[in-house]
C-alpha positions in Angstrom: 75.3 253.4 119.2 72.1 250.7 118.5 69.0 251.2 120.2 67.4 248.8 122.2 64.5 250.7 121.8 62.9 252.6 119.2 59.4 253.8 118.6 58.0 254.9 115.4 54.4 256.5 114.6 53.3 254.3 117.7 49.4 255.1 118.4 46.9 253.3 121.3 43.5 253.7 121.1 40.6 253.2 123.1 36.8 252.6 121.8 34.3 254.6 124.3 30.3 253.8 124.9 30.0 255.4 121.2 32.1 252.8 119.8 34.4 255.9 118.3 38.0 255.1 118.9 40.1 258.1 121.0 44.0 258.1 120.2 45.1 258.5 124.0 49.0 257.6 123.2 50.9 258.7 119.9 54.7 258.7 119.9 56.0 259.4 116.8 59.3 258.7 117.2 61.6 257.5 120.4 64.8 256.0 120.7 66.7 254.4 123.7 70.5 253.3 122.9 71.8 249.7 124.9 73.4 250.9 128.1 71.5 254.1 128.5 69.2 254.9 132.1 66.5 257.4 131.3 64.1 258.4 133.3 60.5 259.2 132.3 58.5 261.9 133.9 54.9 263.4 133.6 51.9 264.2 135.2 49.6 261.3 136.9 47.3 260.0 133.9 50.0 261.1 130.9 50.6 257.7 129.6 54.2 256.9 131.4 52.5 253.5 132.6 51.1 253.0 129.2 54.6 253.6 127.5 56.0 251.1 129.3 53.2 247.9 129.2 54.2 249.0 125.1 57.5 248.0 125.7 57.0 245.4 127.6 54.5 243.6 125.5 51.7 243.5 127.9 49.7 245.6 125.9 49.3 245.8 121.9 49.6 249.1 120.1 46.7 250.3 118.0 49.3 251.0 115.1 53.1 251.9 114.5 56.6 249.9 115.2 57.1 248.9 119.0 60.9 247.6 118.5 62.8 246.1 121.7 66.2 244.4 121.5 65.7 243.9 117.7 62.1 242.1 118.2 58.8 243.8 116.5 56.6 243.0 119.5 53.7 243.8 117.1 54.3 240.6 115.2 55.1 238.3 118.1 52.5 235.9 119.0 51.4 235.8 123.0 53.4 233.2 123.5 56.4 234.6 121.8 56.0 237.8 123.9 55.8 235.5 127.6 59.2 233.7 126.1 61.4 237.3 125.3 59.9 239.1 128.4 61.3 236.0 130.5 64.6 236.2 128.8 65.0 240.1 128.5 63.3 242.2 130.2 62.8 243.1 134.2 59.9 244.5 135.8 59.5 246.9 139.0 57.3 248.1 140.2 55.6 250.4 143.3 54.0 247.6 144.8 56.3 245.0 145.2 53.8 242.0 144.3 55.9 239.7 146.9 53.9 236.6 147.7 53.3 236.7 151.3 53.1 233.1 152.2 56.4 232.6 150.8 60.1 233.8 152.4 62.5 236.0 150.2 64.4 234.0 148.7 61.0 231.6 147.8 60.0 234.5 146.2 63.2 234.8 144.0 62.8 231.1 143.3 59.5 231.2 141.9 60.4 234.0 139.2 63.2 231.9 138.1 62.4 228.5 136.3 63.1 225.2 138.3 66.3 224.3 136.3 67.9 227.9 136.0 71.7 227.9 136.8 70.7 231.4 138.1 69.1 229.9 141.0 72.7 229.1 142.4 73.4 233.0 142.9 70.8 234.4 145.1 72.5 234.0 147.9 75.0 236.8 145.9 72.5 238.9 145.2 71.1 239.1 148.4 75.0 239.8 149.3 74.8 242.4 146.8 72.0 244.0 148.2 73.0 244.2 151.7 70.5 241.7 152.8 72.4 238.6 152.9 70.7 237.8 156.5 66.9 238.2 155.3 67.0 235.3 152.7 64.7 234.1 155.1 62.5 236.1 156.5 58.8 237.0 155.1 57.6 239.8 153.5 56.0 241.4 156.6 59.1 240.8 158.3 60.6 243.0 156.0 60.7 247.1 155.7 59.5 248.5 152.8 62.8 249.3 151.2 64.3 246.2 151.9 60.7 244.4 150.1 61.6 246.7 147.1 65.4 245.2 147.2 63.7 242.1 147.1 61.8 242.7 144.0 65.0 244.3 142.8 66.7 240.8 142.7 64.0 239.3 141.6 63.7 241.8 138.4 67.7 241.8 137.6 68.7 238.8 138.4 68.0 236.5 134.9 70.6 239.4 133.6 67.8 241.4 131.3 68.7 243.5 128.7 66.0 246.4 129.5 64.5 247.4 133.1 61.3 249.1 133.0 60.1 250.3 136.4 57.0 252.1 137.3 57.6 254.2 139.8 59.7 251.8 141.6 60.4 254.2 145.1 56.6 256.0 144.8 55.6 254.2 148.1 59.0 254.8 150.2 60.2 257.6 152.2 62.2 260.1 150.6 65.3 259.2 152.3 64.6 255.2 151.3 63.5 256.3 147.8 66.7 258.0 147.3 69.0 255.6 148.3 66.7 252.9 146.6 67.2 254.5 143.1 71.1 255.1 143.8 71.4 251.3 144.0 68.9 250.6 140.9 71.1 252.8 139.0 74.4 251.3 140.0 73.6 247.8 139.7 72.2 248.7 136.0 75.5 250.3 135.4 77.8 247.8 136.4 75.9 244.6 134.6 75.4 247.4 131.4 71.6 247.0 131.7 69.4 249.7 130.2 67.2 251.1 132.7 63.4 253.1 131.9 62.4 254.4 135.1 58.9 256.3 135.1 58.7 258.8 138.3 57.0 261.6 139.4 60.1 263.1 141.5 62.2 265.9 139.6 64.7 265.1 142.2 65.5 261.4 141.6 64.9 261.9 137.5 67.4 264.3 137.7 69.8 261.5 138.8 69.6 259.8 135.5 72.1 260.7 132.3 68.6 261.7 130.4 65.5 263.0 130.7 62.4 262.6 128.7 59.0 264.6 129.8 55.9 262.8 128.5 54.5 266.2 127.7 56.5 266.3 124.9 56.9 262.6 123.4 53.0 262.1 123.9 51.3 263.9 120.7 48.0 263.3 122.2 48.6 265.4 125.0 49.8 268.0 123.5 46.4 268.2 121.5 45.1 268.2 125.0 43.8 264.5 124.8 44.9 262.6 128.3 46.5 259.4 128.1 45.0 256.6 131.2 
């Protein structure tokens, strides 16, 4: 099976008030195949966040391959990196960044550019989600989980090839957070998107196919060096 992902030697580095460089983050190798849901788990300050602004292209590695749907995001220019994060990637996160002034479906609008054919289905994704009667309503008219499902639409519903989410239930209750990741994960497996999910909770990783504890991807760590 091809990976979407795949890591190799991938190091990020931080220069200190001594102007000496500190490898915080060195992966030597990772790979994620198209299709796959993995969840990533670790302590708080291990480098799960870190990981994932890698893959996403937010943040530049010191050295090594960072390879996402077939792109070097190394080599890509900023620009380049805004164009194929639009076109292939979702983001969510703990906080769901909703802009208050603006109702649920305004907020789906905005993400979306003004010409996008995919404006024409969020009425169907608010269906989808069970909150076909919100579309309207502002984010502090909303509950908590149903401002995450918000955020879910608007992170899924440009059809991306990767989800990365950053511990996307951390601020629910654990009833909402479980229920919150059982949708994540069947939405991802019905449009075949591959799914990252960094979370702290054993008991909703262990609802993903696979695994992977930064303790033992992180090579820094296991030297005893702590990734931000």
């Amino acid at each position: 099976m091809d990976n979407i992902i795949s890591l190799h030697d991938v190091k990020k580095s931080y220069r200190g008030a001594s102007s000496q460089e500190t490898d915080v983050l060195h992966i030597k190798h990772l790979h994620i195949a198209y299709g796959e849901h993995v969840s990533l788990t670790g302590p708080s300050g291990c480098g799960k966040s870190t990981l994932l602004h890698l893959l996403g292209g937010v943040m530049e590695p010191t050295s090594g391959e960072v390879i996402v749907h077939n792109e070097h995001l190394e080599r890509l220019s900023m620009k380049e990196k805004d164009a194929f994060r639009a076109n292939h990637i979702g983001f969510i996160f703990q906080d769901f960044h909703l802009i208050p002034s603006l109702t649920a479906s305004e907020n789906i609008k905005v993400a979306l550019p003004k010409r996008s054919q995919q404006r024409e289905r969020i009425p169907k994704w608010f269906e989808r989600i069970g909150l076909e009667d919100k579309q309207t309503n502002y984010p502090h008219e909303l509950s908590r989980g149903q401002q995450q499902r918000v955020a879910f639409i608007r992170a899924l519903i440009h059809g991306p090839k990767l989800v990365l989410a950053d511990e996307p239930t951390g601020s629910l209750d654990v009833q909402t957070a479980k229920g919150m990741m059982t949708l994540l994960l069947d939405i991802c497996k019905e449009d075949n998107i591959t799914l990252l999910c960094v979370t702290h909770d054993l008991t909703l990783a262990s609802a993903f196919p696979r695994t992977i504890a930064m303790e033992t991807l992180n090579q820094e760590m296991k030297r005893g060096v702590p990734s931000p």
